[in-house]
N, C-alpha and C positions, 0 to 999 in steps of 0.2 A: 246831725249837726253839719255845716256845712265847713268844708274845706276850704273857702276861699279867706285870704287873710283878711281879717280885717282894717278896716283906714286906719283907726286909732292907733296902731301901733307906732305908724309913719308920723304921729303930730309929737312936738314935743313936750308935751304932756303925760309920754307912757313911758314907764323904766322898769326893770324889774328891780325887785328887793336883794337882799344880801341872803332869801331863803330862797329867792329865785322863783317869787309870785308874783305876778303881776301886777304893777300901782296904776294910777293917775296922781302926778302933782295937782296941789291944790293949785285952784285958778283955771281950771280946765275949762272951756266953753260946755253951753249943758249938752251939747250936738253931742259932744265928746264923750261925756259923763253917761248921757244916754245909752248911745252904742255900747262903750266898754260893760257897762251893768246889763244891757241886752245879752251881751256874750257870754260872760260869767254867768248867767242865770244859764243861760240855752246850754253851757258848758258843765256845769252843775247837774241840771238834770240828765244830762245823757251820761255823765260820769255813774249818778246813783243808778240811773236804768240799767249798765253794764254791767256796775257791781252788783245788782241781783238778777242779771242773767237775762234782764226782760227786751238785750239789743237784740237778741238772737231771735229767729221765726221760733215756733216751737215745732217739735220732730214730727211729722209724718211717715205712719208706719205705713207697711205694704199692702197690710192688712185692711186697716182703713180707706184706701183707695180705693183698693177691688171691691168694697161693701158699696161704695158711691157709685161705682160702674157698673153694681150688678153682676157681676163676676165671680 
């Protein structure tokens, strides 16, 4: 996911709720509508990826290595 903030948050258009999620007020441009729902998806999935572990490389043993090297 990428760390840069996104515009929408700077339009006013964007507020958070009284749960502290994210909205769009209705009336938003689709520019707006677009992006925010681009995020939220890119942000979703990398949420689910995390929570099953699948951000991480997976482990490389020492074992393994030396077998590729020939070793």
């Amino acid at each position: 996911m990428n760390a840069s903030k996104p515009s929408f948050i700077d339009t006013p258009y964007f507020y958070y709720d009284d749960n502290v999620n994210m909205r769009l007020k209705d009336g938003a441009p689709s520019e707006v509508r677009r992006e925010f729902n681009r995020f939220i998806k890119a942000y979703s999935d990398w949420q689910r990826m995390n929570v099953l572990g699948l951000e991480t490389p997976p482990p490389v043993y020492l074992d393994e290595i030396e077998d590729e090297r020939g070793i």
